[in-house]
N, C-alpha and C positions, 0 to 999 in steps of 0.2 A: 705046903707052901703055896700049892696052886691054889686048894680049896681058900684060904686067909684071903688071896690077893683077890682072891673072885668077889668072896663077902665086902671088903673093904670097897672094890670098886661100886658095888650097887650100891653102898648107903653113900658114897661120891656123889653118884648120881641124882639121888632122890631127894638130898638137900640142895643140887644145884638147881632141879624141877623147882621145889618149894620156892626157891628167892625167887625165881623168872616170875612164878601164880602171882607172889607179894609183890613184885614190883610192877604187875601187869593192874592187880587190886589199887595198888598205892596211886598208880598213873591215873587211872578211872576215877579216884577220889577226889583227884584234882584238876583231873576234866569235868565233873561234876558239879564240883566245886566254883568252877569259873563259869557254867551254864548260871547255876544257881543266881549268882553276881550280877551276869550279863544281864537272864532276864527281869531282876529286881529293879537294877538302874534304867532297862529301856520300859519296862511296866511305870513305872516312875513319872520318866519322862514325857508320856502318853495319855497318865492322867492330868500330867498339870499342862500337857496342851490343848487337851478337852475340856479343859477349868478355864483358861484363857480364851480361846477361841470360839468357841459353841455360839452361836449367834441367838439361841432357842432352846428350850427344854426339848423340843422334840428332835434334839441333835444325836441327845443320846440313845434316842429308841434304836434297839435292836437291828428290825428288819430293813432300815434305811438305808439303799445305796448312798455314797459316800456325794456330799452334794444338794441332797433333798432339803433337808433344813434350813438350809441359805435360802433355796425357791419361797419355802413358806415365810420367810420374815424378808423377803422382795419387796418392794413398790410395785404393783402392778398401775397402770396407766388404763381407769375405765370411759371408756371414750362416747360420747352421747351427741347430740345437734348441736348442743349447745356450751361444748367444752367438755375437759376431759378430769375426770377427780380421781385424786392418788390415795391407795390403800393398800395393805400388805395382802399376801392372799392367805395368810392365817386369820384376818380381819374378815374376810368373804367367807370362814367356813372351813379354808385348807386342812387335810390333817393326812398325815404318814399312812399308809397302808400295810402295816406290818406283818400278815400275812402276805400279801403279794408281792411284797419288798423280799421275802425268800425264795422268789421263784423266778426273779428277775437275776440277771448277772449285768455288770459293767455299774460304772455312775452315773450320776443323773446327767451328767452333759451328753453323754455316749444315747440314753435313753429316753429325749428331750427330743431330737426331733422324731423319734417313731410315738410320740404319745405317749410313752410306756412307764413314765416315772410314777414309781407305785401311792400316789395323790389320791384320794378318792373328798372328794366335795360334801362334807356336813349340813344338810339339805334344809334343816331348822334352823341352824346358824346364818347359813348363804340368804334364807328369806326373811330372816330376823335385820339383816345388813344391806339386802337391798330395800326392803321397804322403808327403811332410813333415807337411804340416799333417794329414793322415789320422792320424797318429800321436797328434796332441794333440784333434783333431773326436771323432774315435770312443768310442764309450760301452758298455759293455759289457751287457746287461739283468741284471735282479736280478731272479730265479724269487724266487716267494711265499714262504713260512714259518712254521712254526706258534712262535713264543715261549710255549713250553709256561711255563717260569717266570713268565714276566710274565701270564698266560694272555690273548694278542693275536695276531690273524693279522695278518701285515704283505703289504699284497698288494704284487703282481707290480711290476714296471717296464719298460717295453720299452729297449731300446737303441735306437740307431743307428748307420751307416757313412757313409760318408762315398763317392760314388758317383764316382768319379774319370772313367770311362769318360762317363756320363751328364752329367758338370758341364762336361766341355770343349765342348761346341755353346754351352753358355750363356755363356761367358767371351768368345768370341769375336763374340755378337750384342752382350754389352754394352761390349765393347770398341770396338766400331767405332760405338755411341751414344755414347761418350765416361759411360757410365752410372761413377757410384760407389757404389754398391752389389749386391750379385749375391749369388742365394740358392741356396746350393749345393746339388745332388740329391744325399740322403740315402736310404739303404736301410733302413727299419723290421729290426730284429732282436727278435724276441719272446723271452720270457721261456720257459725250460726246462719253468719248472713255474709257473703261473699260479695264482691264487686262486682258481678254478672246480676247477682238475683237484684240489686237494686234496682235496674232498670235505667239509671241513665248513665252515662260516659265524659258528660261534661257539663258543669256547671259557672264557666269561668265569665260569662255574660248576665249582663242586667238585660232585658226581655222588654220589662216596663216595671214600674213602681209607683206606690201611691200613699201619703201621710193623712192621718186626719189626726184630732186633737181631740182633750178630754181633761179634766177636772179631776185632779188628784186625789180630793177632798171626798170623791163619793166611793169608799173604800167596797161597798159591795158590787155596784156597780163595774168598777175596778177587776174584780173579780172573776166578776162576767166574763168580762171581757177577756182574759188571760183565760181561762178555763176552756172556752171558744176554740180561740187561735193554738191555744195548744192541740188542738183535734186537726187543723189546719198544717201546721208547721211542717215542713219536711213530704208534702204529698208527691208524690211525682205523678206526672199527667203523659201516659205515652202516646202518641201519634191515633191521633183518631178518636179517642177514648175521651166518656164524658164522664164530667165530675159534678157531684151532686152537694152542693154543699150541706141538706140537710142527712144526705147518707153518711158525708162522712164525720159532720159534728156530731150528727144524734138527737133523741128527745133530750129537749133544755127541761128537764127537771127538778124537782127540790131530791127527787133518787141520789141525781146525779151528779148532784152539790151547788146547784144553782141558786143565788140568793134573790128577795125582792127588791125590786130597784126601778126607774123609771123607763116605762115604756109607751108608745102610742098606742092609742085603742079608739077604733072609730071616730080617729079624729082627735080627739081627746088625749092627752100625756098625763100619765096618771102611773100609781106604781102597780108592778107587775112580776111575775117572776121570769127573771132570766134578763130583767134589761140590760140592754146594753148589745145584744145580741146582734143586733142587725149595724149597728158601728162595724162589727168585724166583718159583715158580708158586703157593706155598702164599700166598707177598704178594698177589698177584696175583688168587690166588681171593679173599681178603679186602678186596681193592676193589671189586672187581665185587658180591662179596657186599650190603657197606654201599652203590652206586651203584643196585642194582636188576636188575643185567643178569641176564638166565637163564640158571643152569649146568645146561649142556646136558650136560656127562658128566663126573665129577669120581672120583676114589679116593683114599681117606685111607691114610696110611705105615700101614703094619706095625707101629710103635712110633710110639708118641707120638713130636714134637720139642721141641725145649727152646725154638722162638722163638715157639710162638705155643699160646694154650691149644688141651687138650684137646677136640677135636671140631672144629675150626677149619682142617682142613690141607688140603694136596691135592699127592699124590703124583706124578711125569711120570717115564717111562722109555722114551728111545728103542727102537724106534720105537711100542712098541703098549700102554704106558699113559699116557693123553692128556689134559689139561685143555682142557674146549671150553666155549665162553661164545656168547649171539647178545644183540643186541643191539633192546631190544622196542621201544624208544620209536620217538616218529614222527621223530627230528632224530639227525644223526651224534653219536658221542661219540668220540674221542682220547683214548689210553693215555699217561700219565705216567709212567715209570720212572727214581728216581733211586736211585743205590748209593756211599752216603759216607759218610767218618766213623763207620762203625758200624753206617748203619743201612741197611736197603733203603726206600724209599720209593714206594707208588703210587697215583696220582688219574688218577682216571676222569672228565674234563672237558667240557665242554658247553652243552646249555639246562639250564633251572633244571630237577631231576625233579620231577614228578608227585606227590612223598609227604611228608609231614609228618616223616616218622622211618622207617627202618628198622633191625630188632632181629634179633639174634643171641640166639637160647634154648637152651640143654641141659640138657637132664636125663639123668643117669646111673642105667639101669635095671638093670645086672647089673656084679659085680664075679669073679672068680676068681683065685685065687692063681696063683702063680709057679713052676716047679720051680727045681730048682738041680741042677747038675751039674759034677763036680769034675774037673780037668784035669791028674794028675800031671807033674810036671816033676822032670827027676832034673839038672836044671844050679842046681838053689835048695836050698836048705839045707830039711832033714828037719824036715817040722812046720809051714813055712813057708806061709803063705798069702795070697794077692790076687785081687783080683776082677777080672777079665779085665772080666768083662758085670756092670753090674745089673740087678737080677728086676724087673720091672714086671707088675703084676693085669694080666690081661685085661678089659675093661672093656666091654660092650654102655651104648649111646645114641641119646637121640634129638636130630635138630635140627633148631631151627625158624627158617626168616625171615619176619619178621612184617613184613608194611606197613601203615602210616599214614594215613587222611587225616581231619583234621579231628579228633586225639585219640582215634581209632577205627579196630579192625584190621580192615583191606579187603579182602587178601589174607594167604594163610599158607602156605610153601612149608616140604617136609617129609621129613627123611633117617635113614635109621636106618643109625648109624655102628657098626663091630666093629672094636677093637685085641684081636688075639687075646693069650694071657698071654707076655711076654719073659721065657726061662729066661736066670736067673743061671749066671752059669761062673765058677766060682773055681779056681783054679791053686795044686797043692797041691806042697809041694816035696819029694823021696826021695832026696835025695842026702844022706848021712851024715857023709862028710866034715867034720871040723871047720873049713876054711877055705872051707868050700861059702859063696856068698854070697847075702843076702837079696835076696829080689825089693822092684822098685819098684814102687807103686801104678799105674797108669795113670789118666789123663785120663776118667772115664767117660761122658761127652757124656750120661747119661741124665737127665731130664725128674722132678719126684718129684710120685708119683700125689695128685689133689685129694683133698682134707680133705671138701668138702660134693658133692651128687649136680649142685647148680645153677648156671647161669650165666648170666648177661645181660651183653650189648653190645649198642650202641644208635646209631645216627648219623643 
């Protein structure tokens, strides 16, 4: 009886063990079960907020703290002299460091100010993208300038470059701060010619000036003439310092693009190369004359000219008759040379001068006739007559520049001028022939001798 109740108890037992294992199995199935569930629905929900949100393909690399992707598809703000231009910093080169991004811990906000965002800068692309924007950064410098019309010096401006080599360290500390904005290394480019190396400071004064006149129609002549004044134009003359007018025109060559045109010769006005030449120096002396400047070695034509009066001229002939000028004040002065419409035009520019008035004086002390001398021609009809040359007096003078100050002359500077007599040449004709044919007058270019001994000009 005992032995029965014993057996029956243990197989009690060992089915009530079995249900407890199956129901402890059954519970797990269903703990299991509900992991299963849970992590299907939150896997789920994690890709389609990675499908939604991802700002960049490189959202989804691996190694990136949670963060870094956003940086790369940023605006970064690149800041220059001259303004600042917006681009992403995947456009600069950015790219994930996906090994280093395993060895960092925290996001990229956490690791943004120690530098530490795993960024590393693609160094062909960063130079591929700066030498782009080099193109549009870059500034070229604007050297100084005299605006002789406007009478203003416009100074210098330096440039800049845009430093490509220099800027890539910087891209890459502030890439890896997660920084938006980066101030790019720029290379200073100085100006050619700066407003010091000019030499003068102020140009807002007229000095003295002087017009002469000319004949539209003589297009090489013309020529001359601008070809000249442009070697002229724009010289500045500093304090002491002499000016040579044939050092700074030059030899008047056919080299040098000079054409034939009319000029004087022993007297004679005939054509020549470079005419015209001495119009720009005779202007020339006539501003400096009324500005003040000291003419240091000057020779009057051989004949009067027809553009500026009697005693007023100044003759230049490569290479060794020369007009020289120095310049006495204490402050630079710049040469103005303009050649248009007719006229030549020169102002001697500056600080204000020193004189109330400067005067041009002549007096004519001695006159002498003219000869004449006749030139047979047997291709003109018998009888026939023209005047090749006209006769001009010889004329001796004197001339004064008077200075000013205060209504009262200060100084008085003083030349005594000789135009020796121009012999007349007429052209007689000896040919008999009845169909022999008449000469034509020529063009005489000669000047007609003054009426009184006196002259004043005054500025």
């Amino acid at each position: 009886m005992s032995t029965m109740s014993s057996a029956g108890g243990t197989r009690a037992r060992k089915k009530q063990r079995g249900a407890v294992l199956l129901g402890l199995a059954g519970g797990m199935l269903v703990v299991s079960a509900g992991f299963v569930g849970g992590y299907y629905v939150l896997g789920t929900r994690s890709v389609a907020n990675a499908a939604t949100n991802a700002p960049a393909a490189t959202q989804m690399r691996t190694g990136a703290p949670q963060g870094t992707a956003e940086i790369l598809a940023t605006e970064v703000d690149l800041v220059t002299p001259h303004g600042a231009y917006k681009v992403t910093w995947a456009d600069l080169g950015a790219e994930v460091d996906d090994e280093e991004g395993k060895r960092v811990s925290g996001d990229a906000a956490s690791l943004g100010p120690k530098a530490s965002i795993p960024i590393h800068i693609n160094r062909d692309k960063a130079i591929a993208a700066l030498l782009e924007l080099k193109t549009r950064v870059d500034r070229a410098p604007r050297s100084a300038w005299l605006d002789l019309e406007a009478k203003v010096i416009h100074a210098d401006i330096p440039g800049s470059g845009l430093d490509v080599w220099g800027t890539l360290p910087r891209l890459t500390t502030a890439a890896r701060s997660g920084a938006t904005k980066v101030e790019l290394a720029t290379i200073a480019l100085p100006a050619a010619v700066t407003k010091a190396s000019l030499g003068i400071d102020d140009i807002s004064q007229v000095l003295g000036t002087y017009t002469t006149r000319f004949p539209v129609t003589d297009r090489d002549r013309n020529f001359n003439l601008k070809l000249a004044a442009s070697k002229i134009n724009g010289v500045v003359l500093r304090p002491g310092v002499e000016f040579s007018f044939n050092g700074t025109v030059g030899e008047r060559s056919e080299k040098e693009g000079y054409k034939i045109a009319h000029v004087i010769t022993e007297g004679e006005m005939v054509d020549g190369l470079a005419g015209g030449t001495c119009q720009i120096s005779t202007t020339l002396f006539g501003a400096a004359f009324f500005a003040g400047l000291d003419i240091v070695k000057t020779q009057n034509h051989s004949r009067p000219s027809v553009y500026t009066p009697l005693g007023f001229d100044a003759t230049v002939v490569w290479p060794r008759v020369d007009l020289k000028l120095a310049n006495p004040y204490e402050f630079p002065v710049v040469l103005r040379y303009v050649v248009a419409n007719g006229e030549a035009i020169v102002e001697v520019l500056g600080k204000k001068r020193p004189y109330d008035k400067i005067e041009f004086v002549r007096q004519i002390t001695e006159r002498t006739d003219f000869k004449q001398e006749e030139r047979l021609d047997d291709t003109i009809a018998d009888g026939e007559t023209s005047i090749d040359q006209a006769g001009f007096p010889g004329i001796k003078l004197v001339r004064l520049r008077r200075f000013y100050q205060d209504g009262k002359v200060v100084r008085t500077n003083r030349w005594d001028v000789v135009y020796p007599p121009v012999t007349e040449y007429i052209r007689k004709g000896t040919n008999t022939d009845p169909d022999a044919k008449k000469p034509t007058q020529k063009d005489l270019h000669g000047p007609t001798p003054p009426s009184g001994d006196g002259m004043t000009i005054s500025q």
